[in-house]
N, C-alpha and C positions, 0 to 999 in steps of 0.2 A: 519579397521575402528576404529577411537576413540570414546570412551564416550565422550557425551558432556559436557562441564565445567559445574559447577554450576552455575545459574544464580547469580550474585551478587556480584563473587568473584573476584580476582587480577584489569585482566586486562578492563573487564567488569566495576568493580565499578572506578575505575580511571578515564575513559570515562566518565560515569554518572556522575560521581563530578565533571569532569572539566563541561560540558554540563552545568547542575544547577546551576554550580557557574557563566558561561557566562552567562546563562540566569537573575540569579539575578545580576550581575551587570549594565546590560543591562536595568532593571528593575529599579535600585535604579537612574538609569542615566534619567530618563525620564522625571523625573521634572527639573531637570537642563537644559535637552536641551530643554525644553518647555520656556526657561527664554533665549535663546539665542538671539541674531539679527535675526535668519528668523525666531523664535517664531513656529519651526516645532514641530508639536505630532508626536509621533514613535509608529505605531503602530504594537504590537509584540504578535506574533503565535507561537507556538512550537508542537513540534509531530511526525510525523510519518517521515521518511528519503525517502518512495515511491516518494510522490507527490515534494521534494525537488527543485529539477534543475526546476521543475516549479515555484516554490516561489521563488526562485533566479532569474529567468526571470520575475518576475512580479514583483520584489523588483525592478530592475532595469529599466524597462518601468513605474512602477507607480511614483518613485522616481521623474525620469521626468516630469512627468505633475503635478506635485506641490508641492511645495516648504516647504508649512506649515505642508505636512503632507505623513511623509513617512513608509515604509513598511521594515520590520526584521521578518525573521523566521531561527528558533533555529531547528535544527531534532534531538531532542531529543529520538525517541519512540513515539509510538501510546497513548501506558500507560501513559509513562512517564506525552506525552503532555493533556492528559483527566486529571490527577491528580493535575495540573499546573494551569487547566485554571477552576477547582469545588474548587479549593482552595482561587481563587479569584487575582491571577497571570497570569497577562500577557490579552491580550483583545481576543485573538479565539487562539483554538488548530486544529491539522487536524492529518485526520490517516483514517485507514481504518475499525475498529471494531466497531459494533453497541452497542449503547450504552446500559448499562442494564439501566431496570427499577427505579433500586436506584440511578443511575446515573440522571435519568432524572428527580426526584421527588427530592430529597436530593439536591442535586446536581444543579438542576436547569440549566440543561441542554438542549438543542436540537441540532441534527446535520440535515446536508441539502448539497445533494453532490455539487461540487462542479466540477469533472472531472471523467470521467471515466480510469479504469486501466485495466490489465489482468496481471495474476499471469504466470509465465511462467517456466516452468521446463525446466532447462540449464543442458547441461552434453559436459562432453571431454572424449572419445573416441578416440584415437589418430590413424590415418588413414583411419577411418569411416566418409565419406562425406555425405554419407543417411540421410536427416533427419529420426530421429526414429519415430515412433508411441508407443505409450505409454497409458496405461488405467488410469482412476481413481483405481482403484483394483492392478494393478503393482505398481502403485507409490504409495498404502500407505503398500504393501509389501515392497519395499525397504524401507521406511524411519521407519519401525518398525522392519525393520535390517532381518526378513526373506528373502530376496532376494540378493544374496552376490555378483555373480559377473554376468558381462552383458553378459554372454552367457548362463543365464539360460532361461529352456525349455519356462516359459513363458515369458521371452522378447521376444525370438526368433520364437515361435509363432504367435507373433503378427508382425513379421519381418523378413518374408523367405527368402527375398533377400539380406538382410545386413550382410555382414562377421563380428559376432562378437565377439569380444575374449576372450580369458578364462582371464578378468581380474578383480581383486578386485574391486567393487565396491567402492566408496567414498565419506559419506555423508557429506554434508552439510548442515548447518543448519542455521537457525538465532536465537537468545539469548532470555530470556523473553520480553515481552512488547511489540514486534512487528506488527504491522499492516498485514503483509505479512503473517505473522503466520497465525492471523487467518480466511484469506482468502483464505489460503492452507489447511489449515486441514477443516473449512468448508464445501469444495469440499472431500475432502478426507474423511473425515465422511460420505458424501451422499453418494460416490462409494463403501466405505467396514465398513460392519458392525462392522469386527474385530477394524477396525480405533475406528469408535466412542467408540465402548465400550474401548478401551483400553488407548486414547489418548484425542476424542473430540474434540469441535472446542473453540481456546483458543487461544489468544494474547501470550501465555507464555504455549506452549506444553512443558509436559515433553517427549522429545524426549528420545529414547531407545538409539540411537546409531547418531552419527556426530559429526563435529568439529566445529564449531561455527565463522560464520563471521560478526561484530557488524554492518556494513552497507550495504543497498542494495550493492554500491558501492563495498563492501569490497565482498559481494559473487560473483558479475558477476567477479573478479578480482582471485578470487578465485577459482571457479569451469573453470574458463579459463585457470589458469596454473597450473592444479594438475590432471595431467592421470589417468583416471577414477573417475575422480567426478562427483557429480550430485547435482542438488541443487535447487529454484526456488528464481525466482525472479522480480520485474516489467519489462515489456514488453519492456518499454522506454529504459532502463539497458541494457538489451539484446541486445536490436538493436547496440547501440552506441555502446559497448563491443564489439559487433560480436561475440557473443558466440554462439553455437549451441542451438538452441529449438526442443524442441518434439511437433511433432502434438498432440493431445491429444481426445481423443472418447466424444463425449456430447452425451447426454439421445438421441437424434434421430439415433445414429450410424456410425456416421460418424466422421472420425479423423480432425481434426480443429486446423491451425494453429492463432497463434493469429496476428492481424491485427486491425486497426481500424477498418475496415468494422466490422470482426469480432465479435469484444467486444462490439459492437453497435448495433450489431444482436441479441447479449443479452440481453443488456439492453430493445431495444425494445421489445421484448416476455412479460419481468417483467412487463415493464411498461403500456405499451400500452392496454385498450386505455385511462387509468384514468389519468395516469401519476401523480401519488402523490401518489405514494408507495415509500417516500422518504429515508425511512431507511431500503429496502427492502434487502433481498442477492439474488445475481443476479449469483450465478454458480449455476451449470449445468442445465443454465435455459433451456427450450424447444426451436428447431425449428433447422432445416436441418446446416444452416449456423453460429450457435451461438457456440462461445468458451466457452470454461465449466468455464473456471477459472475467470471469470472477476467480477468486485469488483465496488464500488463507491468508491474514497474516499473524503470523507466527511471534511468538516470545522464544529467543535464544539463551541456552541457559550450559553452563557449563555442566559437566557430566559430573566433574568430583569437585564441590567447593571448597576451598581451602580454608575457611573458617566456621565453625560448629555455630556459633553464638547468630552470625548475619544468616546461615544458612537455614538455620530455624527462626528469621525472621521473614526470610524470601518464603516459607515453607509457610508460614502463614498467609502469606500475599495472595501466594498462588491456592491457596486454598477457598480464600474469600472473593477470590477474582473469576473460581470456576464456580459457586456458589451466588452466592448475594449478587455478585460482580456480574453476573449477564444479566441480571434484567436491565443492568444500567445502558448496558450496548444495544438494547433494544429500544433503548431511550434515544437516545443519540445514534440512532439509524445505522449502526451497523446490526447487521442480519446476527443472530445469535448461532453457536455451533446446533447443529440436529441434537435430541437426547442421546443415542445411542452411540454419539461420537462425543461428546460432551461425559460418560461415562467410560467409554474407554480412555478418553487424556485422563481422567480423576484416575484411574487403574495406573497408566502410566507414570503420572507424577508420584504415586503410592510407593513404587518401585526405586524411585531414587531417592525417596527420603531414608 
């Protein structure tokens, strides 16, 4: 196994520049195309790379129904896109880390989810068809590099019947700034003490040990063709990859693979029955059926926009997006919010138009 890069360095900061510099020209371009013949506002998000192929399907369906006013999202990072949109760039961000309190005060921030996720730990095992079972407690031994190869006592523990072989483990990881991060370590804090205290739950872990893949994209790609690796990542990624997922233990005992159904058996435990615990973390929430790893991820939105004209164009976005816009997320495999959470954000957004 390799140490993982520095965040910030070669190939890392290259991405990020080009990213930023898309973004800002994309940005400088906005008055211009607002001056064109269809007199279209663009309205432009950046963030997390999870919820992606859904923004690209909703760029695409919303683009259609009107002409004056169209949809761009940048996946920049979770970080990246919270840092983008408190700086007064760009009209909403999205990702999956809760906001800190200086975020929401300074900042002039709120987030309000937007689709549900699940975090999903992928590995290749080459001739192993089983899916695995896996703990919270295993998996944050492996990713803190005490657990070396897949035929140790407690994998195989937790897995009598799977032949597994004496092979190197191979982490993977994702880079600072990520959403995924820290929706992984989150869960993984909960299940081992040794995690929190040594690592935490953090958008930008310093991982002990992995290789580093810059996009969801890039891990399912990743932990797909490299023998023995292991890695996490959205649910959505997974499926469409066809990579291998591990079942995984939630607080009632039972191993849980991820599923809609699933990651909605989560969310309901969190929410239900108030349903406005909108910035809540929803792993390893209680009840028989609920996946440990599932997430919100959220759309970041400033509290007071400083222009009338874009703010009643975001104001349509998000209207279409909490409408029309979820059955497309159901299209593209993210789990859709519950109705009566899905009812309260429409109340919510109500209140700040």
């Amino acid at each position: 196994m390799q140490a993982n890069a520095t965040p910030g360095t070669g190939r890392d900061l290259g991405r990020l520049s080009l990213c930023i510099a898309l973004f800002s020209a994309l940005l400088f371009g906005l008055n211009t195309i607002d001056c064109t013949a269809q007199n279209a506002v663009v309205v432009v998000g950046s963030g997390s790379s999870v919820p992606a192929p859904l923004y690209t399907r909703w760029a695409q369906e919303y683009d259609k129904r009107n002409s004056s006013i169209q949809l761009r999202y940048l996946p920049v990072g979770t970080v990246e896109g919270i840092k983008q949109i408190s700086h007064g760039s760009g009209d909403f961000a999205a990702g999956e880390a809760q906001l800190t309190e200086t975020q929401r005060k300074e900042g002039g921030l709120i987030e309000v989810p937007v689709v549900l996720i699940g975090i999903v730990p992928v590995y290749n095992i080459p001739d192993v068809h089983t899916q695995l079972r896996l703990s919270g407690e295993i998996l944050a031994s492996i990713f803190l590099g005490d657990i070396k190869f897949w035929n140790a006592p407690q994998i195989a523990k937790l897995n009598p019947d799977v032949p597994l072989p004496s092979l190197p483990i191979q982490v993977i990881i994702r880079p600072a700034g990520k959403g995924s991060n820290y929706v992984f370590t989150d869960f993984l804090s909960k299940a081992s003490p040794k995690f929190r205290a040594e690592i935490g739950v953090s958008p930008s872990p310093k991982w002990p040990v992995g290789e580093s893949a810059e996009r969801s994209a890039d891990m399912a790609q990743k932990v797909k063709t490299t023998p023995g690796a292991v890695g996490y990542v959205e649910y959505q990624y997974a499926v469409k990859d066809s990579v291998s997922q591990a079942a995984v233990l939630n607080v009632s005992g039972r191993y849980v693979r991820a599923s809609a159904e699933s990651i909605a058996a989560a969310c309901q435990a969190v929410e239900s029955p108030q349903w406005n615990k909108f910035s809540a973390s929803l792993t390893n929430a209680p009840g028989a059926e609920a996946y440990p790893i599932t997430s919100f991820t959220w759309v970041y939105l400033r509290s007071k926009p400083a222009d009338s004209a874009r703010a009643a164009a975001l104001n349509d976005l998000l209207d279409w997006m909490y409408s029309d816009g979820q059955r497309y997320a159901g299209q593209e495999g993210y789990p859709e919010l519950p109705a009566p959470l899905l009812a309260a954000v429409k109340n919510k957004l109500k209140e700040l138009q």
